[in-house]
N, C-alpha and C positions, 0 to 999 in steps of 0.2 A: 662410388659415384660422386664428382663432385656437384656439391651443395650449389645451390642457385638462391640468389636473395632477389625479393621484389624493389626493383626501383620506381621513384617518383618524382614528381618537382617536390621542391624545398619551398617549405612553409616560413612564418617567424619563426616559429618556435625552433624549427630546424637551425635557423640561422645563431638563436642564442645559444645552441648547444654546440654549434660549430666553431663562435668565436670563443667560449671558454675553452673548450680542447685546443686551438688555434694558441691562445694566448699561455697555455701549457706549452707549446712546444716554441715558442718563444718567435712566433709568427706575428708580423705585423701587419694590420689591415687598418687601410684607413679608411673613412668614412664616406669618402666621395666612391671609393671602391664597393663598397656594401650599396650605396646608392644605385651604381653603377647598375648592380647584379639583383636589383630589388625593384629597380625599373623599367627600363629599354631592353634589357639582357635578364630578365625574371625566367623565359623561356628556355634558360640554357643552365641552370642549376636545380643540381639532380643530391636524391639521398638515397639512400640502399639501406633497406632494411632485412635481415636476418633471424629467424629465429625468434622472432617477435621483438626482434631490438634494433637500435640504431646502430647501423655498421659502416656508416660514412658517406663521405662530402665529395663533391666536386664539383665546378666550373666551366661553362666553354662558352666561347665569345668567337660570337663569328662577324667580320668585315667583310665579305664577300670574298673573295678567293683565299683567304688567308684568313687560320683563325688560331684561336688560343685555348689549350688548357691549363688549369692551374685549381690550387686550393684542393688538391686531393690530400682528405685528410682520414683515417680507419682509426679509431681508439684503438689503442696501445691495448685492451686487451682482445682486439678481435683481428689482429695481424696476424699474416704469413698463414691465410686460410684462402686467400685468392680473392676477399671479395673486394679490397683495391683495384686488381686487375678487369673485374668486373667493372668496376663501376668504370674504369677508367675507359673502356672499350665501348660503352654506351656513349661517352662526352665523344669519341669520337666520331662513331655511326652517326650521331647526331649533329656532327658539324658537316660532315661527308652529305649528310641528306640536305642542308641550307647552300653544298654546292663549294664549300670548301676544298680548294688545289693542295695548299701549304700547312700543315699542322705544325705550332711553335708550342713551346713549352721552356721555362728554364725549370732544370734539378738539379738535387743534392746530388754528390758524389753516391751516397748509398740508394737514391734514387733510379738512379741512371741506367741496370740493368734491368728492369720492367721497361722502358722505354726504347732500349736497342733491341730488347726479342719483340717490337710491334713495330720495328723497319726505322725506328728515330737515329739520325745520326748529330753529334755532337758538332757544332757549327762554329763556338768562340764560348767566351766565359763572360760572366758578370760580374763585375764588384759593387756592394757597396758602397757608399760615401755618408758620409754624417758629418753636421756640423750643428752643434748648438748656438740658438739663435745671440742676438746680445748687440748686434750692429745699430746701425740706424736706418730704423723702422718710416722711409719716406714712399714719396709718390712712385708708383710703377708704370714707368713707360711701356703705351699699351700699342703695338702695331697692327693695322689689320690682320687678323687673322687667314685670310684669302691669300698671303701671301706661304703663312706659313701653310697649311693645307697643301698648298702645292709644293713645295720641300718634302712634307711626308708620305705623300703620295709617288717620290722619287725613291723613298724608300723600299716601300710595299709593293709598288710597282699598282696603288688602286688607289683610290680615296679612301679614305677612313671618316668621313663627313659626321657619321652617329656617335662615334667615341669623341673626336676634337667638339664637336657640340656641346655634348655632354660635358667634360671637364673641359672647355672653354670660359662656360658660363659659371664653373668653379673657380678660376683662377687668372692670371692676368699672361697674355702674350707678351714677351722679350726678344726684342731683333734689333740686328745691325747687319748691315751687307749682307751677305750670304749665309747668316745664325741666325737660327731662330730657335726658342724653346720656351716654352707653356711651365709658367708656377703656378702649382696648384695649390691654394691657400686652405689650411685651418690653423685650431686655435693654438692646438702644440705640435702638432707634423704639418709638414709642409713638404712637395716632392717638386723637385725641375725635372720637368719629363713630358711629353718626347722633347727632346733638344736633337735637332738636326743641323751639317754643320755639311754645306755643300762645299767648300772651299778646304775644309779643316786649319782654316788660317787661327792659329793662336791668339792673337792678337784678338780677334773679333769673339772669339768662346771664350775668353778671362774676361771681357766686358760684360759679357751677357752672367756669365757666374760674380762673376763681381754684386751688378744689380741686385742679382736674387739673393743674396747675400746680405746684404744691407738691410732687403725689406724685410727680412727674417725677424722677429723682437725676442727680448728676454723670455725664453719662459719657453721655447719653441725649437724646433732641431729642422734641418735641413736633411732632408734625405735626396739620394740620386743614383740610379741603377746603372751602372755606364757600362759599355761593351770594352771588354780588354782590349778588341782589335783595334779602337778606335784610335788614331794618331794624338787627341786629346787625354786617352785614359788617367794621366799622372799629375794633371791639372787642377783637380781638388785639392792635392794634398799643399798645393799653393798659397788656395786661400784659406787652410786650416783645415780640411777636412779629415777626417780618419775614417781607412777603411774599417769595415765594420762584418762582412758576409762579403761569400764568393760563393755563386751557382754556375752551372752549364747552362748555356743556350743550347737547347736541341731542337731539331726541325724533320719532320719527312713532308718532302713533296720537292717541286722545285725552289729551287732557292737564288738569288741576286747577288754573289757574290758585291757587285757593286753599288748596290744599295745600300749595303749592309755597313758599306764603309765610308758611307754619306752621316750614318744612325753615330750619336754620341750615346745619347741614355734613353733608356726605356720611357712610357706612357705610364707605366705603372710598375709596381715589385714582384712583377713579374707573372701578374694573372690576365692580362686581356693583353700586352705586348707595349 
């Protein structure tokens, strides 16, 4: 018979034990992301306990027809016992009952077979970007955001109003013509993300990268999740960046093929979209 574990919401303490396993497996969470998942989205982080022990994490972030999972993490000694699988099949039921259409996730390579036996099919790829800070650290031209909201919402094919809110009020908007993308500021990481590029004119996404670049300072790394599809993809390595990581985009439900080629980089590293 297989084994059933009790799930729950996630506490603090849950969350300190998550990001030391996390930071074991060389996972990086930033802080407006832990925010994120500790505020507005506290309702959609769950922990599975086993045995009278802690057998793992995960995540779900829901926008209204479109949601996300991520940060499914099992200590390494309690793997390949299904209770991954488990936990992973509650963040879904639990997005499906807020009314979720589109399930998104990006995975590892050795990820990816849990996720094709639950109907997910493999959409495009993500790379990394990284750039250590060192430019100059000036003023950041700030655009209404109401413009950009409506670019991402070209995306999704929905508003996303809770999440752009949220790390709005973390970070500073970047636009020109038809570009727009959200830097999200801290003290040593910093991500450009979502960057949307309705034109995909070159010209106008090396501006907008350029910018966030600059405001970067000594001491501080740029990071950027970008879609392989995008016509932009090889534009980091322009302004210095090195890739660093490469995951799958996978998605069940319907899917925009042309929105998706509107999308330069992710919102985040890959756990709310």
């Amino acid at each position: 018979m297989k084994p059933t574990g009790r799930i729950r919401s996630a506490s603090a303490a849950d969350w300190t034990i998550f990001l030391h396993l996390a930071a074991a497996e060389g996972w990086r969470v930033p802080a407006q992301e832990i925010e994120f998942f500790q505020g507005p989205m506290a309702d959609g982080v769950f922990v599975l306990e086993c045995d009278n022990a802690w057998c793992g994490f995960v995540t779900a972030a829901s926008h209204g027809a479109s949601g996300w999972i991520g940060n499914l993490l099992v200590p390494p000694e309690r793997r390949h016992a299904g209770w991954g699988g488990q936990l992973f099949d509650h963040a879904v039921a639990h997005l499906q009952g807020q009314g979720v259409k589109t399930l998104w996730l990006t995975a590892s390579e050795s990820g990816r077979p849990l996720y094709l036996k639950r109907g997910f099919l493999t959409v495009g790829g993500v790379t990394r970007w990284q750039r250590q800070g060192g430019g100059e650290c000036g003023a950041v031209r700030v655009s209404d955001s109401g413009s950009a909201d409506w670019a991402d919402a070209l995306v999704w094919g929905e508003p996303r109003r809770r999440l752009l809110d949220f790390l709005g009020a973390r970070g500073s908007w970047l636009s020109t013509g038809t570009t727009a993308a959200l830097l999200q500021h801290g003290e040593t990481l910093q991500i450009l993300g979502p960057w949307v590029s309705l034109s995909g004119w070159r010209g106008e996404a090396g501006l907008i990268l350029e910018q966030a670049c600059r405001h970067v300072g000594p001491g501080a790394e740029l990071l950027i999740d970008i879609l392989d599809g995008s016509t932009l993809a090889d534009l980091p390595r322009e302004q210095g960046f090195t890739p660093v990581g490469h995951n799958l985009l996978m998605a069940r439900g319907p899917v925009d093929p042309a929105g998706l080629r509107r999308l330069v980089a992710l919102a985040s590293l890959g756990s709310f979209g």
